[in-house]
C-alpha positions as CSV (number, residue, x, y, z in Angstrom):
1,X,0.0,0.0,0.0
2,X,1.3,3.4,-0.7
3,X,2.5,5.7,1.9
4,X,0.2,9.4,1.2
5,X,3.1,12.1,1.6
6,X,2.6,15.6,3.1
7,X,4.4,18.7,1.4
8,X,5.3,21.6,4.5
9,X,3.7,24.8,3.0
10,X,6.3,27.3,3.8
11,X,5.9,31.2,3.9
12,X,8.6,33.4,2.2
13,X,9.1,36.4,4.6
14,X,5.7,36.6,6.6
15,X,5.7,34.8,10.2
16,X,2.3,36.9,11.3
17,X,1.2,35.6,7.8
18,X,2.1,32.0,8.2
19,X,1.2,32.1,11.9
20,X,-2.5,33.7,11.2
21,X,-2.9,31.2,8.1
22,X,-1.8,28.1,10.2
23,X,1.2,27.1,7.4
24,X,3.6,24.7,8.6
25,X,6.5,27.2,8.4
26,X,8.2,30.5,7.5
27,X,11.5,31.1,6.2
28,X,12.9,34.8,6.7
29,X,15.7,36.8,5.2
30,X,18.0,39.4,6.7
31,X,15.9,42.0,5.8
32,X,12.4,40.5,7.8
33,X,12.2,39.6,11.3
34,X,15.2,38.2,13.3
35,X,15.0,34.2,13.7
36,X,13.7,34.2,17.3
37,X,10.9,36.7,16.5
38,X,9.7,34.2,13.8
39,X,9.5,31.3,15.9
40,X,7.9,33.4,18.8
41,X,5.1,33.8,16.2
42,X,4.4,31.0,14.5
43,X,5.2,28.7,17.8
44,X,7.7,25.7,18.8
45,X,6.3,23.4,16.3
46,X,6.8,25.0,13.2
47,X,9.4,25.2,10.9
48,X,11.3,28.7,10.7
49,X,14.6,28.6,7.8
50,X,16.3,31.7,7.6
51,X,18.5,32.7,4.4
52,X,21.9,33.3,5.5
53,X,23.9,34.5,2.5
54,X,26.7,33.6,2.1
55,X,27.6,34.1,5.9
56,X,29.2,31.2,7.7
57,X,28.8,33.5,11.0
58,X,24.9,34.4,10.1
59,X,24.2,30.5,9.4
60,X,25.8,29.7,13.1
61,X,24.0,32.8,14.8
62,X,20.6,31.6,12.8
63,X,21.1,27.7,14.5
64,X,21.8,29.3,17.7
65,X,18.6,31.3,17.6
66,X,17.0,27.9,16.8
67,X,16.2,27.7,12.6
68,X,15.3,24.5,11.6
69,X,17.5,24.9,8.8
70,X,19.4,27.7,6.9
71,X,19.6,29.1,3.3
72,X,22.7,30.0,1.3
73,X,23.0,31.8,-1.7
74,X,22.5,33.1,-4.9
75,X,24.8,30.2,-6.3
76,X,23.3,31.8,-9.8
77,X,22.1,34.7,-10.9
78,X,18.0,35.1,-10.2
79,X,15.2,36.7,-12.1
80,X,14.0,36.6,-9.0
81,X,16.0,39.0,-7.2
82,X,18.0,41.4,-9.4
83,X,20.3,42.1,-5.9
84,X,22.0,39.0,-4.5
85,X,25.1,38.3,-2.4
86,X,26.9,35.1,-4.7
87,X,27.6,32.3,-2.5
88,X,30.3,29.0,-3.6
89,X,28.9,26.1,-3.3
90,X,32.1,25.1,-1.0
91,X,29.8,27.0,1.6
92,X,27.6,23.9,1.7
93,X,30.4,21.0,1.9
94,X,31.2,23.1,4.8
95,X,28.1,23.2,6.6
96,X,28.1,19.9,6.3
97,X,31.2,19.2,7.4
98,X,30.5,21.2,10.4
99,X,26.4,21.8,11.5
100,X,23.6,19.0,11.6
101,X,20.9,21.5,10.5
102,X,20.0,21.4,7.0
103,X,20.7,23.4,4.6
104,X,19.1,25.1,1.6
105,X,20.3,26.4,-1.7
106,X,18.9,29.3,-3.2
107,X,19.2,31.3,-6.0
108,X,18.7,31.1,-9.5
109,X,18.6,26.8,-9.3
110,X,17.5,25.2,-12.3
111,X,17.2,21.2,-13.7
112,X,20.6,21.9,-15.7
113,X,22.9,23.9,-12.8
114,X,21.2,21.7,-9.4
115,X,23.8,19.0,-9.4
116,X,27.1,20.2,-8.2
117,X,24.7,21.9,-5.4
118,X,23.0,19.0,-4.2
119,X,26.8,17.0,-4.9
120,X,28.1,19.5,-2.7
121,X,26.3,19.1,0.0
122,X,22.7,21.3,-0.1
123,X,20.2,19.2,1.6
124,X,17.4,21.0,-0.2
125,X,16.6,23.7,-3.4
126,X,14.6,26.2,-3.2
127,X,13.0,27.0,-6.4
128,X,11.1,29.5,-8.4
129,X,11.6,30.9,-11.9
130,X,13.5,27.5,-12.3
131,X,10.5,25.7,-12.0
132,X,7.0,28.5,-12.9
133,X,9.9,29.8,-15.8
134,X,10.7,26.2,-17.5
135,X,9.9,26.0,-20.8
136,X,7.5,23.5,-21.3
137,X,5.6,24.4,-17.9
138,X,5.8,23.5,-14.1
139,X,5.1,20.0,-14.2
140,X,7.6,19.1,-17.1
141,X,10.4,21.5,-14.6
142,X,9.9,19.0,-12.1
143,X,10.1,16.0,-13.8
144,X,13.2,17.4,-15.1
145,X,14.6,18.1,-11.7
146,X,13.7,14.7,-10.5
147,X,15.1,13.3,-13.8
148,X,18.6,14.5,-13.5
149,X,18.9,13.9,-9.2
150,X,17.7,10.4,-9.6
């Protein structure tokens, strides 16, 4: 019998959002409320990822302060966001070298540039214009991702 799998519906930037909406998670930048504010909001059980750059220091400060996991990057260049901070992927065979707590790669991931990320260490990739961009739509994007990290 197959196993019925949940997806975690995480909100970009909004704790009060995700709190008041009852979403599993929220994942905050520098820029929106500091990790320990998140969590005060949407509560123990939720998951709260903060985007660290590509800040060793922020990533430990953000584990301290108790994220469930942390986000480096832009390993690419985003449509996205037109301002990002590049991060090497060496950032993420360090973090796993060093931290138990996941760790997310972010910026401008697509089907053709994931592997040496996810070969490098990233636990997860987040994903936008890589997947709603893809030229023969969303669905066909993620059979392609799942395709080529098989």
């Amino acid at each position: 019998m197959a196993q019925e799998r949940g997806v975690a519906f995480v909100m970009n930037d909004r704790a009060d959002l995700a709190a008041e909406l009852g979403c599993d998670g929220v994942h905050v930048g520098q820029e929106d409320l500091a990790c320990a504010e998140a969590r005060t909001l949407v509560g123990p059980d939720a998951i709260v990822g903060v985007t660290c750059k590509s800040s060793r220091h922020l990533a430990l400060e953000a584990c301290e302060a108790g994220a469930d996991y942390v986000a480096f990057g832009a390993f690419f260049a985003s449509p996205t966001k037109a301002a990002t901070t590049p991060a090497d992927p060496d950032i993420l065979s360090w973090w796993q070298e060093t931290v138990t707590v996941p760790c997310v790669a972010i910026g401008g991931i697509t089907a053709e540039n994931c592997a040496p990320l996810v070969a490098a260490g990233a636990d997860f990739l987040a994903v936008a214009s890589g997947v709603w961009d893809y030229p023969g739509g969303p669905a066909a994007a993620v059979r392609d991702f799942g395709s080529r990290l098989a």
